[in-house]
C-alpha positions in Angstrom: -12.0 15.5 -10.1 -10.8 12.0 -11.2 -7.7 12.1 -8.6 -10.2 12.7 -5.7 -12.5 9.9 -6.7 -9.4 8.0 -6.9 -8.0 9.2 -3.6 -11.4 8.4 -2.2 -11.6 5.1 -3.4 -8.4 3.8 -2.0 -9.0 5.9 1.7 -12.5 4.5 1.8 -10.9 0.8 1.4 -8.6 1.2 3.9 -10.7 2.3 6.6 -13.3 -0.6 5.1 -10.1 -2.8 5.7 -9.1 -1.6 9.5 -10.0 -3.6 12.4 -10.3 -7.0 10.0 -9.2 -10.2 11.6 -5.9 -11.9 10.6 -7.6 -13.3 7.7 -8.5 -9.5 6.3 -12.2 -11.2 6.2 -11.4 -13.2 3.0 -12.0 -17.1 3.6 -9.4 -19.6 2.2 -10.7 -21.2 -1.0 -11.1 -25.1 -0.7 -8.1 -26.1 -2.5 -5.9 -24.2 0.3 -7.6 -26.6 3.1 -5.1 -28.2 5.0 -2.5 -25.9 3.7 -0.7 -23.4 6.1 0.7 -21.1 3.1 -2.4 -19.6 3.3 -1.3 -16.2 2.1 0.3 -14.9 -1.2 3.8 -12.4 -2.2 4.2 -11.1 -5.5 6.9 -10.5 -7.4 7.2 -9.6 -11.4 3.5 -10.6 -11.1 3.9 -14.1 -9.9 2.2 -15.4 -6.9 4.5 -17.6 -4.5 2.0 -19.4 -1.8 3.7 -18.2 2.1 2.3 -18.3 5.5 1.2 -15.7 7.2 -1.9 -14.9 5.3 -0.9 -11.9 3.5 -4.1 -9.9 1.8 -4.0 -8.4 -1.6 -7.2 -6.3 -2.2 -7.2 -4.9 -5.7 -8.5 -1.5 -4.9 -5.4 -1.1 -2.3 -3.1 -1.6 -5.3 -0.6 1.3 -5.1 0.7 0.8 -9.0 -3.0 1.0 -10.2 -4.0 4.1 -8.3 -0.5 5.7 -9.1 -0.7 5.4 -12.8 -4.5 6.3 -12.6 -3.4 9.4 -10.8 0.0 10.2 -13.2 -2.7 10.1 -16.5 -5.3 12.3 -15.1 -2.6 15.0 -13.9 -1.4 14.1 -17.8 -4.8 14.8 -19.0 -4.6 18.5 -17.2 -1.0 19.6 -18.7 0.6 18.7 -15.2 3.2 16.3 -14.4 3.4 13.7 -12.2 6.0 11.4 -10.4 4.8 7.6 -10.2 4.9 6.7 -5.8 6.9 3.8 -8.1 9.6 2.7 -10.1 8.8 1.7 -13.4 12.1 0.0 -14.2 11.7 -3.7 -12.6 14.6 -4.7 -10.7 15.9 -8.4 -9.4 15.5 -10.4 -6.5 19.3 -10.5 -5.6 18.8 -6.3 -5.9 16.8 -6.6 -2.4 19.7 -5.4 0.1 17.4 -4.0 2.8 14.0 -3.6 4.6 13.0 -0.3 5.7 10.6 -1.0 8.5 8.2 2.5 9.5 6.4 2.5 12.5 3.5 4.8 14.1 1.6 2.5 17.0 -0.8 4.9 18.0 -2.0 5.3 14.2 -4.1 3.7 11.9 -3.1 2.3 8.4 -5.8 4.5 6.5 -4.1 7.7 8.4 -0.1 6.6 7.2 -1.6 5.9 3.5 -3.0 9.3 3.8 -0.1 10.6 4.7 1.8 8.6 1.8 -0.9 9.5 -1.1 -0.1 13.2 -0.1 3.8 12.6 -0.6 3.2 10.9 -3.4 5.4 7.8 -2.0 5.1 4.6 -2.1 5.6 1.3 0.1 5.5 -2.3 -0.6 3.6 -3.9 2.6 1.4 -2.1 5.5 0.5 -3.8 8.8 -2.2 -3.0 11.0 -2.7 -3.4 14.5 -3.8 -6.6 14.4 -0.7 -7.7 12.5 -2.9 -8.4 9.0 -0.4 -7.7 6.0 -1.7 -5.9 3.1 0.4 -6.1 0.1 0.4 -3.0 -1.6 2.9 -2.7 -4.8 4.9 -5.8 -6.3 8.2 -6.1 -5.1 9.8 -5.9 -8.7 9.6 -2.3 -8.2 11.0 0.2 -6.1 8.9 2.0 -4.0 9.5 6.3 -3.9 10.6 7.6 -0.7 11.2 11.8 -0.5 12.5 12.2 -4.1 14.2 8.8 -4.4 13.5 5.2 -5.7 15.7 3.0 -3.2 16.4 0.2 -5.8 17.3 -2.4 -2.7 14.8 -1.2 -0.4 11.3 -2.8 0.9 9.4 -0.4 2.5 7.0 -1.7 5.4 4.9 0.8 7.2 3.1 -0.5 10.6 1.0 0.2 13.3 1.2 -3.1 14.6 3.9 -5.5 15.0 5.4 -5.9 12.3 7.8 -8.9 13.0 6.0 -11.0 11.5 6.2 -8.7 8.4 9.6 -9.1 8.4 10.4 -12.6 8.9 8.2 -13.0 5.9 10.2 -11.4 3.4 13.4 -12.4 5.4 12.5 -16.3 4.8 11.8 -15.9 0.9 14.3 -13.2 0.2 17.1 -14.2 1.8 18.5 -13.9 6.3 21.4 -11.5 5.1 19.0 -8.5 4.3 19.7 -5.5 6.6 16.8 -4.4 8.5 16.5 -0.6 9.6 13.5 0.4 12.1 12.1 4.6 11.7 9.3 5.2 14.3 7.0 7.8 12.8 5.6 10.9 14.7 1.7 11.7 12.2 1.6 14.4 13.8 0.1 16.7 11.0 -2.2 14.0 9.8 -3.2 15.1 6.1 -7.1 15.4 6.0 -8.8 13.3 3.5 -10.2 14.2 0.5 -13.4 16.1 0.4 -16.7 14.4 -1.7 -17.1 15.9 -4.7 -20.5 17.7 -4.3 -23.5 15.9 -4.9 -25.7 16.9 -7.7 -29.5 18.3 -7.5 -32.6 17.1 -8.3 -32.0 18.4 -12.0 -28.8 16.3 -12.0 -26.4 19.4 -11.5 -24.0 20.4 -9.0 -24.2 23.2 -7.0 -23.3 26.1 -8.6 -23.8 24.8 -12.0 -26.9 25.5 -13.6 
């Protein structure tokens, strides 16, 4: 029951999140005035100040949920890959950026499909180009049954150019970039509310 409230939590923030405007609706504090770097990356848990804004909302955090969802599978005798790497890795380990693409989707649909692969990625984009910061870049993000070590994984429903020139300009020009369009066709549905107790305080079924 845990996961589903979890699963729940972090689909009902995205779709909270969708159709924000490039600011993600969060207003610069007064000590950013008059500075473009408006916007945040992390890595090994320090903040370094970029521009574009790039949004980091705590309930989207992809390490958080992950372990949350590892400890309750735990909890019930099943095991449970992390979506990421718990070995950190380097800067100069960064070789390439894997950049996914599904124009016609939204992001709460592509996280969907990501929570049920149990994978993980390190930026998503909307359509109107907002950048959400999901997972710190110290660690690899799963893909299939893999943890690319030198891999940044970007999935977008908008442009995601910006996206890229971001972590080109603080991660270094010579980074390869390879572009996957994605086909959601077989959306996963989202989780279903866990029932909703009586009057007596019970849930169906259980008295």
């Amino acid at each position: 029951m845990t996961a589903v409230v979890v699963s729940l939590t972090l689909v009902a923030t995205l779709g909270a999140c969708e159709g924000r405007g490039d600011d993600g609706g969060k207003k610069a504090s007064a000590a950013n005035v008059g500075d473009k770097r408006l916007g945040v990356l992390r890595f090994d848990d320090k903040m370094t100040r970029v521009a574009p804004m790039v949004i980091h909302e705590p309930r989207m955090d992809l390490r958080t949920y992950c372990l949350n969802l590892r400890d309750t599978a735990k909890k019930q005798g099943k095991e449970m890959p992390l979506c990421f790497e718990e070995k950190k890795r380097a800067r100069n380990e960064l070789k390439t950026i894997r950049v996914e693409t599904a124009p016609k989707a939204k992001i709460g649909q592509m996280m969907k499909m990501l929570m049920a692969q149990n994978e993980g990625a390190h930026f998503v984009v909307d359509e109107t180009q907002t950048i959400y910061q999901v997972l710190d870049l110290t660690h690899a993000a799963r893909r299939g049954t893999a943890y690319p070590r030198g891999e940044v994984r970007v999935i977008s429903v908008g442009d995601a150019e910006p996206t890229v020139k971001l972590i080109t300009e603080n991660f270094g020009s010579s980074l390869k970039i390879t572009r996957h369009k994605l086909k959601p066709t077989s959306i996963p549905a989202a989780p279903k509310a866990p029932p909703k107790p009586d009057k007596h305080g019970a849930e169906p079924g259980h008295h």
